[in-house]
ZAMARGU-4260 file (C-alpha; in steps of 0.2 Angstrom, whole numbers, plus 5000, padded with zeros to 4 digits):
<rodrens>
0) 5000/5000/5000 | 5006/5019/4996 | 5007/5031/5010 | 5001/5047/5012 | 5011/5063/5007
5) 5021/5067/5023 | 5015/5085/5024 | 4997/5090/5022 | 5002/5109/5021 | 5011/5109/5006
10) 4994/5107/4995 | 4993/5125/5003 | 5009/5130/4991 | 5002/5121/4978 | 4986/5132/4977
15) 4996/5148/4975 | 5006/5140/4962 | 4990/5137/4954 | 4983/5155/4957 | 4999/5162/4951
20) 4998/5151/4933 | 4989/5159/4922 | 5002/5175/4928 | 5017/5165/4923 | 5009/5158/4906
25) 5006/5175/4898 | 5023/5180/4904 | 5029/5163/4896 | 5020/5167/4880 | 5027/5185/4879
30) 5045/5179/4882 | 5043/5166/4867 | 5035/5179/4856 | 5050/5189/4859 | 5062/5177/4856
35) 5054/5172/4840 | 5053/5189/4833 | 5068/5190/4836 | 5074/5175/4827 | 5064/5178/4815
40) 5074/5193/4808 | 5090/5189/4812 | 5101/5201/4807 | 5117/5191/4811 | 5112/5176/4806
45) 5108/5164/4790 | 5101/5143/4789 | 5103/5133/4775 | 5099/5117/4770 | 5114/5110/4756
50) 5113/5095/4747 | 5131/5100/4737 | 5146/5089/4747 | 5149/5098/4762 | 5169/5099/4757
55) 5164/5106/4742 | 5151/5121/4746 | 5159/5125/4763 | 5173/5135/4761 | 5160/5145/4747
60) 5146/5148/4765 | 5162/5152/4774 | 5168/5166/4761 | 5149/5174/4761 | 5150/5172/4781
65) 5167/5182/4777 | 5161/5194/4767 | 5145/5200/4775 | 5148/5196/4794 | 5134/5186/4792
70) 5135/5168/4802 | 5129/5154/4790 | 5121/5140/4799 | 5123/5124/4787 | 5116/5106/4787
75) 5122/5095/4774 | 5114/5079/4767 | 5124/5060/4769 | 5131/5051/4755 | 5118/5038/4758
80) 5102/5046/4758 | 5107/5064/4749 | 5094/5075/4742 | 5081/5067/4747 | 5083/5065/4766
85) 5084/5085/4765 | 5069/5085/4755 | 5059/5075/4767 | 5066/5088/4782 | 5060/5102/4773
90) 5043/5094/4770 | 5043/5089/4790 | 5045/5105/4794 | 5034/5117/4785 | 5025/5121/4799
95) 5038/5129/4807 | 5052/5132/4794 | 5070/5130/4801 | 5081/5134/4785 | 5080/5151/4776
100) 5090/5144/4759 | 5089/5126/4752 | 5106/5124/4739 | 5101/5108/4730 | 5112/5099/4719
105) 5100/5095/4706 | 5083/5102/4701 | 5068/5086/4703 | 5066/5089/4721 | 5066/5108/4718
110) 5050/5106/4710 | 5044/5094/4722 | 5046/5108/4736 | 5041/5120/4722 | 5023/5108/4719
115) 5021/5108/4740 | 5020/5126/4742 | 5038/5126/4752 | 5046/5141/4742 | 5046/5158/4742
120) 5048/5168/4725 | 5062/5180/4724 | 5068/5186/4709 | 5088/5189/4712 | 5099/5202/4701
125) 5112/5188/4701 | 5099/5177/4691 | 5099/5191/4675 | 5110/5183/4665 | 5105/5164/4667
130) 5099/5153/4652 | 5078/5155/4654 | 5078/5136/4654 | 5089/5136/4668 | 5078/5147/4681
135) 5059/5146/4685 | 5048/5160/4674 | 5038/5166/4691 | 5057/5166/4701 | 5055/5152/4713
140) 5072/5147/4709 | 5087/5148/4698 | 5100/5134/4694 | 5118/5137/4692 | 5134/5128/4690
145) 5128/5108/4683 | 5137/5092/4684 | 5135/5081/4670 | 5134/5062/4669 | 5146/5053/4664
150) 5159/5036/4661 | 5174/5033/4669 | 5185/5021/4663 | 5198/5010/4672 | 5213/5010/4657
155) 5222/4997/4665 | 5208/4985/4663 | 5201/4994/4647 | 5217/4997/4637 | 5208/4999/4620
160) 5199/5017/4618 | 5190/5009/4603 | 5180/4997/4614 | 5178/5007/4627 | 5158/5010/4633
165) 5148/5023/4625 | 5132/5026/4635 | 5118/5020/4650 | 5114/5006/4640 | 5130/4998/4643
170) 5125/4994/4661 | 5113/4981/4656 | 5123/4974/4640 | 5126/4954/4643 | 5144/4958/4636
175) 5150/4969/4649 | 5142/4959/4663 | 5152/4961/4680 | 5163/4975/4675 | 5151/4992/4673
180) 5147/5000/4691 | 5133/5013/4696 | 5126/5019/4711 | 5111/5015/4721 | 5097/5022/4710
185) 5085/5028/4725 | 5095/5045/4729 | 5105/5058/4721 | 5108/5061/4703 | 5106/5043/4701
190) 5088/5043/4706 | 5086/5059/4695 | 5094/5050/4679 | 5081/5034/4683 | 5067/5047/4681
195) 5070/5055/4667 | 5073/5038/4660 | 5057/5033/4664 | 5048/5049/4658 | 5059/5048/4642
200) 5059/5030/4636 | 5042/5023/4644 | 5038/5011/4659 | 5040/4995/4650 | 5059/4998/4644
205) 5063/5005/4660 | 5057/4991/4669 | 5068/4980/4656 | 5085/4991/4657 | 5082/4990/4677
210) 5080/4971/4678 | 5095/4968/4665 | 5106/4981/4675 | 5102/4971/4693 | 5109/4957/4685
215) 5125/4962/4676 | 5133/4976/4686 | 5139/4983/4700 | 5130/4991/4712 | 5138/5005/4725
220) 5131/5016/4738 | 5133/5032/4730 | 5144/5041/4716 | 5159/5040/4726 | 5159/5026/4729
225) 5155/5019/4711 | 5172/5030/4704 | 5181/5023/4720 | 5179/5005/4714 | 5186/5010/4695
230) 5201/5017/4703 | 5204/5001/4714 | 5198/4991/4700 | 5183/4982/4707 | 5175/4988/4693
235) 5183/4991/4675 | 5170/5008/4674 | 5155/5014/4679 | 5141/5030/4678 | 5145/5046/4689
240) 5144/5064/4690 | 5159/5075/4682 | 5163/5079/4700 | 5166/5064/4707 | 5175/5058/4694
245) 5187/5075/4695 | 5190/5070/4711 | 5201/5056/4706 | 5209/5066/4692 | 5214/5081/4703
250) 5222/5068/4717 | 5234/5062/4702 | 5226/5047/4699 | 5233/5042/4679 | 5224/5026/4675
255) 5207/5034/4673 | 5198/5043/4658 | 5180/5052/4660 | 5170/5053/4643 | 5154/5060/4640
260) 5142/5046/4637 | 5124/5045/4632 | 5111/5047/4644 | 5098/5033/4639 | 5099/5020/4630
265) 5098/5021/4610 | 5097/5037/4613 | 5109/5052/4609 | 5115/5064/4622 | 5125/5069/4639
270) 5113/5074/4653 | 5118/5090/4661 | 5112/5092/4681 | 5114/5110/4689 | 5113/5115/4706
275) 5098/5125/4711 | 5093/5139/4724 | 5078/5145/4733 | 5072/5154/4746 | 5061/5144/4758
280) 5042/5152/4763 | 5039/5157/4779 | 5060/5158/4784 | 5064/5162/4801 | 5077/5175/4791
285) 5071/5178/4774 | 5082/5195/4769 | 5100/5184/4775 | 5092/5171/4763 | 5091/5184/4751
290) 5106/5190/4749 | 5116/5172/4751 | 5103/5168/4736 | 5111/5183/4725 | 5130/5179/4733
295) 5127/5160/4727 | 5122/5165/4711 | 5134/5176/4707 | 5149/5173/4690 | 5159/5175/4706
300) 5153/5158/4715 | 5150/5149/4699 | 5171/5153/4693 | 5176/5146/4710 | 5164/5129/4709
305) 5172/5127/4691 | 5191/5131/4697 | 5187/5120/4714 | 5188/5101/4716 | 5167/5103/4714
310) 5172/5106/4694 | 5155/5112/4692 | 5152/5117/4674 | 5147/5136/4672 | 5128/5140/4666
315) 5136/5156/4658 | 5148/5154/4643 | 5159/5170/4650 | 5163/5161/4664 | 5179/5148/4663
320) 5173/5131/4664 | 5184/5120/4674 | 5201/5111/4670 | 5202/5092/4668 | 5183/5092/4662
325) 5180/5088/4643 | 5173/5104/4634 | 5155/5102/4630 | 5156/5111/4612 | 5149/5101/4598
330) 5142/5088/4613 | 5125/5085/4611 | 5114/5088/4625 | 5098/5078/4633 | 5083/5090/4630
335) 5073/5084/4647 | 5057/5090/4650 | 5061/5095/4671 | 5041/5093/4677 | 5037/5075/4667
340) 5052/5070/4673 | 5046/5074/4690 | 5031/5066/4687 | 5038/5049/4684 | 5051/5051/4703
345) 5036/5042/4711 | 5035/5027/4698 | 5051/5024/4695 | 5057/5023/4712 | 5042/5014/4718
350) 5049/4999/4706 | 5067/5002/4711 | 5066/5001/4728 | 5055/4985/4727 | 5069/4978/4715
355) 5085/4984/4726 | 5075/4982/4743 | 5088/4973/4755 | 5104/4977/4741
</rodrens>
């Protein structure tokens, strides 16, 4: 049996308390109102949400931080879940946004948040002089600096240039079973590149290409990892993005060739992906956001992505497009139509994670 409270008396202290609530609540509430106003226009302070490799866009939020005095507050995605897991923060938290700025590494998921409601329009001076195709017409973002997708080749395994893969459609080809590589299709630029298959080529060849590739390659955790296993010759050569690949090249690593390659298969041309920025609605710091917005899409930012290890590829023909990367003149380039293809994400990774659940 329970006993009894050892002091009857201190129910007394318990009805003041009680009488005095409603006193503290509303000076409770007042204090949070403050505190959120406050926050809420933060002149010192920025959030942004970055699915670009941390090593890569940091030391460009750390030269904005420099230039401004204004503190940037980052998070960055993971190798293994990428663009999405941001994605599906942002989504968690529209109620309550915590990010002023998302900086996307490629443009699907863009106009997933741009479909949901979860931008803002701004339309940034920076953006003047981006291709029209490369920028929402109402402002709700603007894309800069792209990667593209393409083959990297192990030349110690592959010595022969003529016989050398040529496309996507390699990954599933019976006569290079075992030795092409590519990343987990369920995240990243992989994902993107399955769904504008899908929209592209239709849901009955998809399914074929996927069920073949399964089979005949090999399957890595992310981009990285598919040009790790060329260099250490797990894999003879695989699908990656332009940066990943110049990653190897700019560590001195000589048995390696990237080629542009065609996107689909039995069908010609190099799919380009570039970065996009927005402005986030409802941000706890929209003006910050705006003016990281204009910093991130300045010739400026784009020079240094293309001169850094990101070897992103200017949007801009004036602005120097990075060493070690193939020029794209005379390259043909996939024509994509960005909102089917958005339209086919929930298909085609509906059947891809069914047929990679558990690999």
């Amino acid at each position: 049996m329970s006993s009894k409270p050892e002091s009857l008396p201190q129910q007394g202290k318990s009805i003041g308390i009680r009488k005095w609530w409603p006193l503290l609540a509303v000076a409770t509430l007042l204090a949070t109102s403050l505190f959120t106003s406050a926050a809420a226009d933060d002149p010192g302070r920025v959030v942004i949400y970055t699915s670009h490799d941390r090593h890569l866009s940091e030391p460009i939020l750390d030269l904005f931080q420099e230039k401004t005095g204004i503190r940037v507050e980052a998070v960055y995605d993971t190798e293994a879940v990428k663009t999405v897991g941001l994605v599906n923060r942002l989504l968690a938290e529209r109620a309550r946004p915590r990010a002023d700025v998302f900086w996307n590494n490629e443009i699907l998921r863009t106009i997933q948040l741009q479909n949901a409601g979860l931008l803002e329009p701004y339309e940034s001076p920076s953006a003047v002089d981006i291709p029209s195709v490369l920028k929402d017409p109402d402002h709700y973002w603007a894309g800069f600096g792209a990667r593209a997708r393409v083959i990297m080749v192990n030349k110690n395994l592959l010595p022969d240039e003529e016989k050398w893969p040529t496309g996507w459609g390699d990954l599933a080809d019976p006569d290079w079973k075992g030795q092409g590589a590519f990343a987990r299709p369920l995240f990243g630029t992989t994902n993107t590149h399955a769904a504008i298959q899908y929209a592209l080529t239709g849901e009955e060849a998809f399914r074929d290409f996927w069920h073949k590739t399964r089979e005949n390659s090999i399957l890595e955790v992310g981009n990285a990892q598919t040009r790790d296993a060329v260099v250490a010759g797990e894999a003879a050569w695989c699908f990656t993005d332009t940066d990943d690949a110049y990653g190897a090249i700019a560590d001195g690593v000589t048995h390696i060739e990237m080629l542009y390659a065609d996107a689909l298969p039995d069908r010609p041309g190099v799919l380009l992906i570039p970065n996009t920025v927005m402005l986030l609605r409802n941000s706890p710091n929209g003006e910050n956001g705006r003016k990281l917005i204009d910093f991130l899409l300045s010739e400026d930012v784009e020079a240094r992505l293309a001169a850094s290890r990101a070897a992103q590829i200017p949007v801009r023909p004036n602005v120097k497009g990075p060493q070690g990367i193939p020029s794209l003149e005379g390259v043909e380039i996939l024509e994509v139509d960005w909102a089917s293809a958005y339209s086919a994400i929930a298909p085609a990774s509906s059947f891809l994670q069914g047929l990679f659940a558990g690999r």
